[in-house]
C-alpha positions as protocol buffer text, in pm:
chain_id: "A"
residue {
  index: 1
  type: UNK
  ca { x: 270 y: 599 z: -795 }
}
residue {
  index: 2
  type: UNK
  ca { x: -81 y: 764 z: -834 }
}
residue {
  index: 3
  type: UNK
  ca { x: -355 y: 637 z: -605 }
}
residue {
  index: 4
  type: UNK
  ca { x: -685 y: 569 z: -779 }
}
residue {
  index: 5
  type: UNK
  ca { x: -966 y: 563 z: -516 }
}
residue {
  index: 6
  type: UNK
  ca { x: -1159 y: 268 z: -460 }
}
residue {
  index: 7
  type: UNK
  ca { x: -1474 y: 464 z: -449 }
}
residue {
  index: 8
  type: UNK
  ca { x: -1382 y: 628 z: -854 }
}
residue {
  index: 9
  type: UNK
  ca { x: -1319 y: 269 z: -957 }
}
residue {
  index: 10
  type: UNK
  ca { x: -1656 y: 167 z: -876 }
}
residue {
  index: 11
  type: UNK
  ca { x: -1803 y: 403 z: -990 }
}
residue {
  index: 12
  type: UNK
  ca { x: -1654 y: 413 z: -1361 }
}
residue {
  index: 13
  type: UNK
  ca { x: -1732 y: 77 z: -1386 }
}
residue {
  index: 14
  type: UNK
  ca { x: -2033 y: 83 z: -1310 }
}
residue {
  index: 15
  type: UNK
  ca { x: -2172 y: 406 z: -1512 }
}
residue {
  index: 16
  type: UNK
  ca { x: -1948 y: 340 z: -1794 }
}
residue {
  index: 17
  type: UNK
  ca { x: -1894 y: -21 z: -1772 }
}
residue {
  index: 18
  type: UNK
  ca { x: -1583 y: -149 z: -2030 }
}
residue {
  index: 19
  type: UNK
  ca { x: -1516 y: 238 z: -2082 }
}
residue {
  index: 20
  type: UNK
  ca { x: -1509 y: 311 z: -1700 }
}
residue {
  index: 21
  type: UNK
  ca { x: -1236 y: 28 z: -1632 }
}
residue {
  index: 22
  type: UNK
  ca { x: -1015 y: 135 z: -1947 }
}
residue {
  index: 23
  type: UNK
  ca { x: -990 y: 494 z: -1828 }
}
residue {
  index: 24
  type: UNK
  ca { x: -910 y: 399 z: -1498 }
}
residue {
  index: 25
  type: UNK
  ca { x: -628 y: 143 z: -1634 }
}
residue {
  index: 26
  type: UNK
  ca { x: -517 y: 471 z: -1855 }
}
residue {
  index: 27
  type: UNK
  ca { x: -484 y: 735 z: -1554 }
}
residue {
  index: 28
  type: UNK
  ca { x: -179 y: 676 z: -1393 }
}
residue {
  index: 29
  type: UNK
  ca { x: -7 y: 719 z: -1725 }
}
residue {
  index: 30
  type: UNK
  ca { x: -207 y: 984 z: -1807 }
}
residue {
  index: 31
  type: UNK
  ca { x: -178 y: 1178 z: -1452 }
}
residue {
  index: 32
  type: UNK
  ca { x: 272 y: 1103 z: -1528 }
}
residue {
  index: 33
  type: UNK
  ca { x: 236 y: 1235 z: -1867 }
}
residue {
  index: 34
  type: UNK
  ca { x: 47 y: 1573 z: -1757 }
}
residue {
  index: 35
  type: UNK
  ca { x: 275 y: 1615 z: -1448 }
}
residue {
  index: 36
  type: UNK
  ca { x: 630 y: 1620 z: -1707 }
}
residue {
  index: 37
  type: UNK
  ca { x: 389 y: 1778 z: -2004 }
}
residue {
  index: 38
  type: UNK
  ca { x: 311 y: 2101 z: -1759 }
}
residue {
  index: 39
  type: UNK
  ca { x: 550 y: 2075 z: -1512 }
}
residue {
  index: 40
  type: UNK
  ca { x: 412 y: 1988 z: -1180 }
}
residue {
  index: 41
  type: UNK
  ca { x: 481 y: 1815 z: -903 }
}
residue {
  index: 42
  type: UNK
  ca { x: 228 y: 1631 z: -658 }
}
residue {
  index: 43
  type: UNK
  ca { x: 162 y: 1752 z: -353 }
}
residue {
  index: 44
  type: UNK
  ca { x: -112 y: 1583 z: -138 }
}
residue {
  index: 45
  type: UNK
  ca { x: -301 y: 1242 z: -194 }
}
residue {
  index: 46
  type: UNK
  ca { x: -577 y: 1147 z: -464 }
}
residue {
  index: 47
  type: UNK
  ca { x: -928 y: 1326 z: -428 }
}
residue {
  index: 48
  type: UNK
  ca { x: -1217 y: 1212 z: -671 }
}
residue {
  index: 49
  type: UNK
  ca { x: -1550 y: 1296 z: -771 }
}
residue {
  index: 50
  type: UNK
  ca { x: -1783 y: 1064 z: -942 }
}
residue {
  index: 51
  type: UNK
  ca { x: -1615 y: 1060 z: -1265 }
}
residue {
  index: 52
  type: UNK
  ca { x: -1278 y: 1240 z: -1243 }
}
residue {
  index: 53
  type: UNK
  ca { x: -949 y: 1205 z: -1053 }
}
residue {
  index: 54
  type: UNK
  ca { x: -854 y: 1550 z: -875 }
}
residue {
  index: 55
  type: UNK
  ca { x: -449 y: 1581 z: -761 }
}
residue {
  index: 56
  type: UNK
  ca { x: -296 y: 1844 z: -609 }
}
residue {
  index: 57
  type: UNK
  ca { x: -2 y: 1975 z: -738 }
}
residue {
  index: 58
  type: UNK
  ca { x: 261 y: 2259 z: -765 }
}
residue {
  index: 59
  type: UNK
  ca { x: 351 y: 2424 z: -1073 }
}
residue {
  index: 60
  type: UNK
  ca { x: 742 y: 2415 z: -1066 }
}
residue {
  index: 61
  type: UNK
  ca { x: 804 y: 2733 z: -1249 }
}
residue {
  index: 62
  type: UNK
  ca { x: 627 y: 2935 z: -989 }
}
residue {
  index: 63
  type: UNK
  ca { x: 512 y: 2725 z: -719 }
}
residue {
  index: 64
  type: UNK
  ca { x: 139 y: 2807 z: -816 }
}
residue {
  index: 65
  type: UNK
  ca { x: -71 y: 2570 z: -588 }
}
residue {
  index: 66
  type: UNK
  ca { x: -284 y: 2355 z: -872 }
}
residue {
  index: 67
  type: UNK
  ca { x: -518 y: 2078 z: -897 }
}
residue {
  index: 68
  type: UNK
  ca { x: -500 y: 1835 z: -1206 }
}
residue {
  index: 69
  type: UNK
  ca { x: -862 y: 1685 z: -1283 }
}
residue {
  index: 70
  type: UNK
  ca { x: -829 y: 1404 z: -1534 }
}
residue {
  index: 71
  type: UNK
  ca { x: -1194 y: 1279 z: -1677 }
}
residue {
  index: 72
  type: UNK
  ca { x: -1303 y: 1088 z: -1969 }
}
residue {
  index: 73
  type: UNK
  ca { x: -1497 y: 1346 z: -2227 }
}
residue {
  index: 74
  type: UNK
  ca { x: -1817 y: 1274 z: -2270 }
}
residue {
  index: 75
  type: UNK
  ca { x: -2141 y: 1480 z: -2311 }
}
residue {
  index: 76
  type: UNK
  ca { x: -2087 y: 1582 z: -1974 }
}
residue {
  index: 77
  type: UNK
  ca { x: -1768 y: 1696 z: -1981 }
}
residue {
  index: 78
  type: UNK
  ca { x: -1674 y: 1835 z: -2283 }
}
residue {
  index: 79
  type: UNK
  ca { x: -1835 y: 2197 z: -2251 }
}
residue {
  index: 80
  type: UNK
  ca { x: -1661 y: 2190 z: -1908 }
}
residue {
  index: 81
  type: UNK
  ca { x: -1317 y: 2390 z: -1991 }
}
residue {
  index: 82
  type: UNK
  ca { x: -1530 y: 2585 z: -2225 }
}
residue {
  index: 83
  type: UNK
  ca { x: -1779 y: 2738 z: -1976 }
}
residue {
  index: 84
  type: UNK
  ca { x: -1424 y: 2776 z: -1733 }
}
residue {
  index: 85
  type: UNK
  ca { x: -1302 y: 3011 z: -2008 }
}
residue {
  index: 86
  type: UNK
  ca { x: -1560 y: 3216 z: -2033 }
}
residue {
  index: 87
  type: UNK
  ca { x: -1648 y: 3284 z: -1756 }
}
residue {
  index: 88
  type: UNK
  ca { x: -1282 y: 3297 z: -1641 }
}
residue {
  index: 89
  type: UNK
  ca { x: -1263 y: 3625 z: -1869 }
}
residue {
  index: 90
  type: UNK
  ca { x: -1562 y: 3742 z: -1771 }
}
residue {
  index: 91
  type: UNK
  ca { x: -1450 y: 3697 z: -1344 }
}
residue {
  index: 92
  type: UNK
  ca { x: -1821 y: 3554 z: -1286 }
}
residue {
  index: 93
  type: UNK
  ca { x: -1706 y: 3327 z: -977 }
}
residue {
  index: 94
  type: UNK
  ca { x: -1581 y: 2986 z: -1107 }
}
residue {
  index: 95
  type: UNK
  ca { x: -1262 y: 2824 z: -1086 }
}
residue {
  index: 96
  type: UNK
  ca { x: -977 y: 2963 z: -1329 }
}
residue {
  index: 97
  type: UNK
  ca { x: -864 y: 2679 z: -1568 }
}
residue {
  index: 98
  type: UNK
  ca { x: -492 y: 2755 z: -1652 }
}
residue {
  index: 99
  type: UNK
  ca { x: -443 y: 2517 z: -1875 }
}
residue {
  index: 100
  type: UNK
  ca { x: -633 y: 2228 z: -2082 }
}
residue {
  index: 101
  type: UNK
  ca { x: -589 y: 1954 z: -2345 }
}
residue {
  index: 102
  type: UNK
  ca { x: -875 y: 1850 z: -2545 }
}
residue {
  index: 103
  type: UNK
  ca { x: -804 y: 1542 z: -2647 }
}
residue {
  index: 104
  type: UNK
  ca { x: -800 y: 1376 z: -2320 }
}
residue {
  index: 105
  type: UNK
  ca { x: -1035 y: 1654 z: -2136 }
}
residue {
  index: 106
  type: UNK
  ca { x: -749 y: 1668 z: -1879 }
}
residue {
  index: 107
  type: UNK
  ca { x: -754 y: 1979 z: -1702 }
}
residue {
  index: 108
  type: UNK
  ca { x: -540 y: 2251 z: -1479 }
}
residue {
  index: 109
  type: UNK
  ca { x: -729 y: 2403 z: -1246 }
}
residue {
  index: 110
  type: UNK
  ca { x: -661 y: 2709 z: -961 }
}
residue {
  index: 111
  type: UNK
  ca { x: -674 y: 2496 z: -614 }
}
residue {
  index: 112
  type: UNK
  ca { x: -948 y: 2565 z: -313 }
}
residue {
  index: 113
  type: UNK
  ca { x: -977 y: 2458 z: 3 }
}
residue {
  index: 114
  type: UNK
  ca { x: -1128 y: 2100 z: -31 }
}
residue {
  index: 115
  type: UNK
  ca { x: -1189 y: 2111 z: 329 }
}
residue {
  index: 116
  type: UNK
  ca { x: -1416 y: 2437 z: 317 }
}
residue {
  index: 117
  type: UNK
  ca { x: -1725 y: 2393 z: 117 }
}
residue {
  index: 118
  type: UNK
  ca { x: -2029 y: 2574 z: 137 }
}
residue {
  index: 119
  type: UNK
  ca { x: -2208 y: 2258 z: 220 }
}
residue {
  index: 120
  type: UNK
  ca { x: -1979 y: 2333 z: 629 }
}
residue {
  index: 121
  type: UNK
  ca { x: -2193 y: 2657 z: 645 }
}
residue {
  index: 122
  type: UNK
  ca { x: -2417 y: 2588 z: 950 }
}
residue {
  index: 123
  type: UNK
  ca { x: -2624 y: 2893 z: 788 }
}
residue {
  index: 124
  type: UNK
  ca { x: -2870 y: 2782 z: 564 }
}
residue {
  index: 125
  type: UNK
  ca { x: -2998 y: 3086 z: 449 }
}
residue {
  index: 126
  type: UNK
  ca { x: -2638 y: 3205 z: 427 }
}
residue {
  index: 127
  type: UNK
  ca { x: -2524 y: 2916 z: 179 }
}
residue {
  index: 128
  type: UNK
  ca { x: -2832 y: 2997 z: -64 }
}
residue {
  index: 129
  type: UNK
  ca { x: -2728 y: 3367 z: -63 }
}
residue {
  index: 130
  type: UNK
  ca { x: -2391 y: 3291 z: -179 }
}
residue {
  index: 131
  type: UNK
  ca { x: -2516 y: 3062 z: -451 }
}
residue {
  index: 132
  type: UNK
  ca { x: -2747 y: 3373 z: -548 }
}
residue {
  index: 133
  type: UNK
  ca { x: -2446 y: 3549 z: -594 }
}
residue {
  index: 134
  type: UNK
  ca { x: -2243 y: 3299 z: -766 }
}
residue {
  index: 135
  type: UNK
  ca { x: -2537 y: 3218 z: -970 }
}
residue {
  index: 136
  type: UNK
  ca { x: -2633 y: 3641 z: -1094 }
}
residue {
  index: 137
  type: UNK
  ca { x: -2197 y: 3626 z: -1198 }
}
residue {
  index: 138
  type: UNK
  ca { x: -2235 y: 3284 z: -1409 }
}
residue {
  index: 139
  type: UNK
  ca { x: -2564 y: 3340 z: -1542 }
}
residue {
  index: 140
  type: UNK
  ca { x: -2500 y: 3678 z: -1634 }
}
residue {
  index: 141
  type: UNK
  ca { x: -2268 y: 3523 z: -1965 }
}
residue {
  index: 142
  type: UNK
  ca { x: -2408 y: 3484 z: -2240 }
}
residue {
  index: 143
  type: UNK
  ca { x: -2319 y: 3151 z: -2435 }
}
residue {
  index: 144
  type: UNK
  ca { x: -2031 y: 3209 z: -2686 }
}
residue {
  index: 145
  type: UNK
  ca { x: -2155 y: 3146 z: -3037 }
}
residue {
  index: 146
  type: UNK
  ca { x: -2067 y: 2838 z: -3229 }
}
residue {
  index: 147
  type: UNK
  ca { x: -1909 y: 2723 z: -2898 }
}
residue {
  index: 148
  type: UNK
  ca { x: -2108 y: 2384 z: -2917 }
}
residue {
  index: 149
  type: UNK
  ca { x: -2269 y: 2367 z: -2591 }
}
residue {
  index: 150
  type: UNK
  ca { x: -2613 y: 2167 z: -2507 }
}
residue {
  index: 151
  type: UNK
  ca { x: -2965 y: 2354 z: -2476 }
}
residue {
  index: 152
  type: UNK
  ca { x: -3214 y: 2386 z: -2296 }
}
residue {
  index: 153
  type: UNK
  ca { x: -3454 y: 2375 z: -2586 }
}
residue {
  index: 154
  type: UNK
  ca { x: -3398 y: 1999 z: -2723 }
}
residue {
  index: 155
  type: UNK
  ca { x: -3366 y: 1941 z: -2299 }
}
residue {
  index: 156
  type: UNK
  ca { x: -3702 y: 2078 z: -2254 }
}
residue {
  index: 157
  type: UNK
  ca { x: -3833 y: 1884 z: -2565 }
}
residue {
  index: 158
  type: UNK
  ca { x: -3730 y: 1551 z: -2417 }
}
residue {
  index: 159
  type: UNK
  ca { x: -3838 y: 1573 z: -2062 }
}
residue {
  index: 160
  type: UNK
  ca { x: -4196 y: 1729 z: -2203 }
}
residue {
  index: 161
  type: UNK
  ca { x: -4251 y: 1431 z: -2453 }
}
residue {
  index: 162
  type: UNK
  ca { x: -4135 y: 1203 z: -2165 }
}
residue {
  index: 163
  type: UNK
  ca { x: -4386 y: 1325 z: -1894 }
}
residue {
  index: 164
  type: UNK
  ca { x: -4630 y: 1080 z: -1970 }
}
residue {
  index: 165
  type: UNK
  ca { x: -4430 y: 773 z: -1961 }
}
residue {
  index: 166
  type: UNK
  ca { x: -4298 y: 917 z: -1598 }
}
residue {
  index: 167
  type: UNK
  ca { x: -4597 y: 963 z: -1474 }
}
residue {
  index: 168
  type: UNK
  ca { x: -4714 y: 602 z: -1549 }
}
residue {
  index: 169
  type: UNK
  ca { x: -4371 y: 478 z: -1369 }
}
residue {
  index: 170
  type: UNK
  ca { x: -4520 y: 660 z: -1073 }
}
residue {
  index: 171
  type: UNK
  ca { x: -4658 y: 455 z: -771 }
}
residue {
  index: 172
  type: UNK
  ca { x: -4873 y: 755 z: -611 }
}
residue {
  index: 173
  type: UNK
  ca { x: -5143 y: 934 z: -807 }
}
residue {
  index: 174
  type: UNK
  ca { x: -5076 y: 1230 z: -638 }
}
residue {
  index: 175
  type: UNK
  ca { x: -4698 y: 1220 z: -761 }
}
residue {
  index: 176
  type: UNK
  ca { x: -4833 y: 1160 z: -1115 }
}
residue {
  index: 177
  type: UNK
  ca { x: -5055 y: 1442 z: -1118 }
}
residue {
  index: 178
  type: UNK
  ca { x: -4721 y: 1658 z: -1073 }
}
residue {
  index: 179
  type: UNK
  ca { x: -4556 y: 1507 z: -1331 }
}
residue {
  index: 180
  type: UNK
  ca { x: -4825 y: 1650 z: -1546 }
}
residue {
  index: 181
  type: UNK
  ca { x: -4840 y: 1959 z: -1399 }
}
residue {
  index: 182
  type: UNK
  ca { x: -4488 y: 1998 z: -1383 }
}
residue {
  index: 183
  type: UNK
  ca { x: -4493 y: 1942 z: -1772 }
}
residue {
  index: 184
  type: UNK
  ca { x: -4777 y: 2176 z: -1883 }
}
residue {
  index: 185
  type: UNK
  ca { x: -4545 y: 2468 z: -1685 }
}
residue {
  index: 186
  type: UNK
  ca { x: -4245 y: 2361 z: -1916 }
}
residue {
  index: 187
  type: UNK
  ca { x: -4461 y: 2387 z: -2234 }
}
residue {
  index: 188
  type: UNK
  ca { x: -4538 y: 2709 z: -2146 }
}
residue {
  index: 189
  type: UNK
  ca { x: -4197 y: 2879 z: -2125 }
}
residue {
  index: 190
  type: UNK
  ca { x: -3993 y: 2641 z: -2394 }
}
residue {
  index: 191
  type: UNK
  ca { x: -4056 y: 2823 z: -2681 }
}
residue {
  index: 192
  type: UNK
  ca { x: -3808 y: 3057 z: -2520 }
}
residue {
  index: 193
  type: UNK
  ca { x: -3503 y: 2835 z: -2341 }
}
residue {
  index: 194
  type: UNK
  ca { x: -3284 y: 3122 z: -2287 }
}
residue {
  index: 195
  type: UNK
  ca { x: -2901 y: 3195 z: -2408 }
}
residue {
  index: 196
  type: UNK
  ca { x: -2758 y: 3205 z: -2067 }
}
residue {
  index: 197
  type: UNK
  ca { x: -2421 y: 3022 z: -1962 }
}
residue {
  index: 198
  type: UNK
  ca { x: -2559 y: 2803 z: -1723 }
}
residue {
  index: 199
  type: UNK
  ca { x: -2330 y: 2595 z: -1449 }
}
residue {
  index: 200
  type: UNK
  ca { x: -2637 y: 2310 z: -1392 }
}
residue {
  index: 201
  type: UNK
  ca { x: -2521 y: 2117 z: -1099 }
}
residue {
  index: 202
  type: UNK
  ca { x: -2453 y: 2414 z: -837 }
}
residue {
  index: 203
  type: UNK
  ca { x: -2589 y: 2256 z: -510 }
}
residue {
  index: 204
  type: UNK
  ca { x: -2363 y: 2369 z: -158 }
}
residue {
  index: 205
  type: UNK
  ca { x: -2081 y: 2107 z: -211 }
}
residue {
  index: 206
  type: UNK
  ca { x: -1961 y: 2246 z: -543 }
}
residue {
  index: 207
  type: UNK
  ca { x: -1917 y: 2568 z: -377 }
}
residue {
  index: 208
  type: UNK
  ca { x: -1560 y: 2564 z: -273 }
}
residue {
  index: 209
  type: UNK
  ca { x: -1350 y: 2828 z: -59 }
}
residue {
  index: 210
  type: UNK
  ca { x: -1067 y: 3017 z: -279 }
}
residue {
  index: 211
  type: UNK
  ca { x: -847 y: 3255 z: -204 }
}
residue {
  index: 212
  type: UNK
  ca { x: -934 y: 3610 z: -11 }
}
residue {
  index: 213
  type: UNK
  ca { x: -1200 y: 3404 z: 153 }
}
residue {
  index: 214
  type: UNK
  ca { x: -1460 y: 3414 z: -164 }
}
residue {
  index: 215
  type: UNK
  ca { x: -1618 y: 3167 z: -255 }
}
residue {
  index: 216
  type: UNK
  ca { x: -1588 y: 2970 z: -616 }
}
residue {
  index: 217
  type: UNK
  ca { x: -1791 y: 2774 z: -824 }
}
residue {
  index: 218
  type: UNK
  ca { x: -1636 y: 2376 z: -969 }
}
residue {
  index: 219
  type: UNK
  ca { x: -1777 y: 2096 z: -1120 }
}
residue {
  index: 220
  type: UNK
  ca { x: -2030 y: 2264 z: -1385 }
}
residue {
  index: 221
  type: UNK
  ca { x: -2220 y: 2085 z: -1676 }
}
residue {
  index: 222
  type: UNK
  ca { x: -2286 y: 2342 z: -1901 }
}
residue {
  index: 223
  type: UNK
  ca { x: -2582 y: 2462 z: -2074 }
}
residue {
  index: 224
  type: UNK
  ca { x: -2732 y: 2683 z: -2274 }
}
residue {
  index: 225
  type: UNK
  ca { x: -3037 y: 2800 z: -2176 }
}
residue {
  index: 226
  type: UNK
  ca { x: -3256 y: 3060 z: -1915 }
}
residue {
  index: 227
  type: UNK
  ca { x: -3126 y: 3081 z: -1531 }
}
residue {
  index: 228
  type: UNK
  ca { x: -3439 y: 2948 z: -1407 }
}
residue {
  index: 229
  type: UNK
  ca { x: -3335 y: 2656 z: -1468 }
}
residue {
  index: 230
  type: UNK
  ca { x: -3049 y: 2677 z: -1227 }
}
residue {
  index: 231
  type: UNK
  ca { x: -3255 y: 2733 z: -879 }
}
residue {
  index: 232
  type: UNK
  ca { x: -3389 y: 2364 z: -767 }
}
residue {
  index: 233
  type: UNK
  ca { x: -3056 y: 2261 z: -600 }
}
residue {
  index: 234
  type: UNK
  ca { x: -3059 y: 2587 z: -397 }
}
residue {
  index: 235
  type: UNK
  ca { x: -3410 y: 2501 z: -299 }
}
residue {
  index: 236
  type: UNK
  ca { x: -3323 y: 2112 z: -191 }
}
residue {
  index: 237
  type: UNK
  ca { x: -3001 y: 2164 z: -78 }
}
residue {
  index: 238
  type: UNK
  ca { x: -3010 y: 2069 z: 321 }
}
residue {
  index: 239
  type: UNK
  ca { x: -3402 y: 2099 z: 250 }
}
residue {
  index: 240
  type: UNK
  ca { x: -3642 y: 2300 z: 482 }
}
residue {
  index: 241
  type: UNK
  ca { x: -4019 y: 2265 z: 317 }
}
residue {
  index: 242
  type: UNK
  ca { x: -4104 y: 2614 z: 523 }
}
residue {
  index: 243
  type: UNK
  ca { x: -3800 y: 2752 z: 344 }
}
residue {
  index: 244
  type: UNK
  ca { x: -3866 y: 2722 z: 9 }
}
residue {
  index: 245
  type: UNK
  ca { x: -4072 y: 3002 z: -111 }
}
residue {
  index: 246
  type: UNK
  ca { x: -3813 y: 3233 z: 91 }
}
residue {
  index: 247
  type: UNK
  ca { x: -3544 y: 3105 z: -82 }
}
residue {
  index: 248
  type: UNK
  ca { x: -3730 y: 3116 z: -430 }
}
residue {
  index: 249
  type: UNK
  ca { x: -3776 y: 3500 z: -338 }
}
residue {
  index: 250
  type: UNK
  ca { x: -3403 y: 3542 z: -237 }
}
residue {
  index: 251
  type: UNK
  ca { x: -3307 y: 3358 z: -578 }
}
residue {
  index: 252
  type: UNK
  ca { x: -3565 y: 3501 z: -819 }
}
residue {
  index: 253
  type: UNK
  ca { x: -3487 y: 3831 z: -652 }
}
residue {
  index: 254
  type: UNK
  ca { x: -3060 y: 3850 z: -637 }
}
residue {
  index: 255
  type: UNK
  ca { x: -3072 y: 3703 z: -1031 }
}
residue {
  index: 256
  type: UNK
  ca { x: -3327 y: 3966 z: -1137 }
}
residue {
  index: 257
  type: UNK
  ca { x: -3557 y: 3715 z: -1320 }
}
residue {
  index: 258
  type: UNK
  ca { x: -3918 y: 3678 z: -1389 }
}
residue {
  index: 259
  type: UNK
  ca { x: -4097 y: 3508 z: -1120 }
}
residue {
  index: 260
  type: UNK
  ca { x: -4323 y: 3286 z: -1366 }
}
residue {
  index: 261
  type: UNK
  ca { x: -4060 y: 3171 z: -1572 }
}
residue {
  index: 262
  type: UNK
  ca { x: -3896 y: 3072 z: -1290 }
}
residue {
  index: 263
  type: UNK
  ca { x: -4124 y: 2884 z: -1128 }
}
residue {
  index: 264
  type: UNK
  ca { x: -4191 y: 2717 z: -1451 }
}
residue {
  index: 265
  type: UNK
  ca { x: -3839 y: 2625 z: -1486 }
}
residue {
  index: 266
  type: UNK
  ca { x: -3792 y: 2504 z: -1166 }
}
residue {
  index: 267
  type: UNK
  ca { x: -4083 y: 2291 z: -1217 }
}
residue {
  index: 268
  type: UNK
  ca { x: -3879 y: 2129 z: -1536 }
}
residue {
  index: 269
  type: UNK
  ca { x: -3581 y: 2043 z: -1320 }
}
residue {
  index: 270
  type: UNK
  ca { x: -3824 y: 1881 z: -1110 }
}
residue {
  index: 271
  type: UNK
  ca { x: -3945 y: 1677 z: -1417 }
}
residue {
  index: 272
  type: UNK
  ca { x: -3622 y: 1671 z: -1551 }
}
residue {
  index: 273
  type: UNK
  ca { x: -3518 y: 1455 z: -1196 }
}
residue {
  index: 274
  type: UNK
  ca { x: -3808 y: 1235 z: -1234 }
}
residue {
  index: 275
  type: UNK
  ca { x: -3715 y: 1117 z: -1555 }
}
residue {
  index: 276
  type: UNK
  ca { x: -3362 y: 1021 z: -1472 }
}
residue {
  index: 277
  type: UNK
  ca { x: -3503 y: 907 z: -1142 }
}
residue {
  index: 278
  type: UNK
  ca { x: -3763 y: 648 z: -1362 }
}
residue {
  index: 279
  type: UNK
  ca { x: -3499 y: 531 z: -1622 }
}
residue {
  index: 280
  type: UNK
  ca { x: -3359 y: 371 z: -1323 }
}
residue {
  index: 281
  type: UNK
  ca { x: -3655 y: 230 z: -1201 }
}
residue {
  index: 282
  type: UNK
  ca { x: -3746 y: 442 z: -979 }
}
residue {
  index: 283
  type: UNK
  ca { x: -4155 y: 477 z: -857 }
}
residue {
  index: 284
  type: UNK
  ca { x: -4176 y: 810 z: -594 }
}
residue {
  index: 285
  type: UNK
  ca { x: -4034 y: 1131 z: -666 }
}
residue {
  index: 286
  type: UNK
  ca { x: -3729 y: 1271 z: -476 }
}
residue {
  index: 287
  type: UNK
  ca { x: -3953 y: 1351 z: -162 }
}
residue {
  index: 288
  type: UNK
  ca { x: -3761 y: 1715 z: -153 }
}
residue {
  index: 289
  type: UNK
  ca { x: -3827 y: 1805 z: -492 }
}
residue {
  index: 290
  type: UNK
  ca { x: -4192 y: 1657 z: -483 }
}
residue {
  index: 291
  type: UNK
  ca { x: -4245 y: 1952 z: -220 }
}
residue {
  index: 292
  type: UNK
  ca { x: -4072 y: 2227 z: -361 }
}
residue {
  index: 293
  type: UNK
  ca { x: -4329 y: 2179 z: -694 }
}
residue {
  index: 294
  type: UNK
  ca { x: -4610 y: 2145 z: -442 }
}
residue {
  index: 295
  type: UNK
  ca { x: -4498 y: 2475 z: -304 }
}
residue {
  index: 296
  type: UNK
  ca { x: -4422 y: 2653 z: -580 }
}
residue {
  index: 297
  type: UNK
  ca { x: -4806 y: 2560 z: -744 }
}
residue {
  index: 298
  type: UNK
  ca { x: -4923 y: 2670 z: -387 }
}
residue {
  index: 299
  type: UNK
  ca { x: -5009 y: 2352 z: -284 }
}
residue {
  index: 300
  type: UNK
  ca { x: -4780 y: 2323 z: 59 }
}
C-alpha cells in the first residue's frame, strides 16, 4: 500500500480542484505500475511536496538508492525532466534524472538526504554562497533549441501590462509606487530576456545534500530567460534587510552578471510576486520583497 499524505491531498484539491482529486485517486496505481515498470522496490515512507508524491526506493538490479516523484504535467512541470537532462550532461549541480516517462511526467530521480537541506545551515551568508554556486553551474546552460521551454520575454510582457492593475489592488501608496517602479525597471531590460537555463524556484529548501557532501539543486520550474531573474529567493530567504545589498554583491559577483540588469530583474520577480500575490486577493506586498526593491532603488 502507498501512503498519500494528508497534507498532498489538500493541496491538489484545492489548486487543481476535480483534477487534483483524480490524480490523487490515480497514484497508488501509478506509483505500483512504475515500481514493476523500472524495477524498484520501496524503501522508506511517503514524502511530498506541494504537487508531487516523492518515494524512496531501491533499484533492484543494482541497489541504486532512488526516489520516484510522480506529478501531474502541467505548465509547471513539463520542462522539469528536460532542464534535469541538460543540465545532467552538462554536471551544473542538479539532481540526475535516471529515468522518465512523459506521458505521466513520472520521474526517477538520484536520492539526497531529505533531512539535510540548505535551509539547516545556521550560516546565512554560507547558504547564499552555495546557491551562488549552484546558480553560476545552472545558469551557465544555455536553453536547448526547439526544447519548448517558457520565457522570460512573454513573462516579462505579462507582469509589465499587469503593473497597473497591481498597483490599484494595493492598500499602501507607498507599496503602489513600487509596483510602478518595479515595472519601469522591467521595461527597460525586456527587450533582451536572456537564453539562459534557468531553475526559478531555488530558495534554501530546494537545496538538498547529495553524495560527497555537495550540495544539489531539486524542484526547478524552468525557464528561459537572463539569470537575473534567479536572485530574489537568495535575497528573502531567512531575510536580513541589512543583508541584502551584500548578498546582491555576492550573487551579481559569483554569476558574473551586469549589476543593472540585475537589479532590474530582481525588481520583476518582485512584480512578478505581487501579481500572483493580488490574483489572490492579496493588498500589501510580501513585506521581505517590498524591502529588498526598496534597497535595491536605494531607498533602505
Amino acid at each position: 500500500m502507498i501512503d498519500i499524505p494528508d497534507a498532498l491531498i489538500a493541496t491538489q484539491s484545492t489548486y487543481n480542484g476535480e483534477a487534483g482529486r483524480a490524480f490523487v485517486a490515480a497514484l497508488p496505481g501509478m506509483a505500483a505500475d512504475f515500481l514493476e515498470r523500472w524495477g524498484l522496490r520501496p524503501d522508506g515512507g511517503s514524502l511530498h511536496g506541494v504537487c508531487a508524491l516523492v518515494l524512496p526506493v531501491v533499484r533492484v538490479a543494482d541497489g541504486r538508492r532512488a526516489a520516484l516523484k510522480l506529478q501531474p504535467v502541467d505548465e509547471e512541470t513539463v520542462g522539469e525532466p528536460v532542464a534535469l537532462r541538460v543540465w545532467g550532461e552538462a554536471s551544473a549541480g542538479a539532481v540526475e534524472l535516471l529515468e522518465h516517462d512523459a506521458a505521466t511526467g513520472t520521474m526517477l530521480l538520484e536520492r539526497l538526504d531529505g533531512e539535510r537541506a540548505l535551509s539547516g545551515v545556521a550560516d546565512a551568508r554560507e547558504a547564499v554562497r552555495v546557491v551562488a554556486e549552484l546558480l553560476a553551474g545552472l545558469t551557465a546552460v544555455p536553453v536547448p533549441q526547439g526544447c519548448g521551454l517558457r520565457g522570460l520575454g512573454d513573462v516579462a510582457a505579462r507582469m509589465v501590462g499587469a503593473a497597473p492593475g497591481v498597483a490599484g489592488a494595493l492598500a499602501d501608496e507607498g507599496e503602489r509606487r513600487l509596483v510602478l517602479d518595479c515595472a519601469a525597471a522591467v521595461r527597460e531590460v525586456a527587450g533582451e530576456p536572456g537564453d539562459r537555463l534557468l531553475h526559478w524556484d531555488l530558495h534554501f529548501g530546494n537545496v538538498l545534500a547529495g553524495r560527497g557532501a555537495r550540495w544539489v539543486a531539486i524542484d526547478p520550474k524552468p525557464l528561459a530567460g537572463d539569470p537575473g531573474f534567479e536572485l530574489l529567493p537568495a535575497l528573502a530567504d531567512r531575510f536580513d534587510a541589512a543583508d541584502v545589498v551584500w548578498r546582491f554583491d555576492l550573487l551579481t559577483g559569483v554569476l558574473g552578471l551586469d549589476r543593472g540588469r540585475a537589479r532590474a530583474w530582481t525588481l520583476g520577480r518582485v512584480l512578478q510576486n505581487a501579481c500572483w500575490d493580488t490574483e489572490e486577493g492579496g493588498r500589501r506586498l510580501v513585506p521581505e520583497h517590498a524591502e529588498v526593491a526598496r534597497r535595491l532603488l536605494g531607498r533602505g
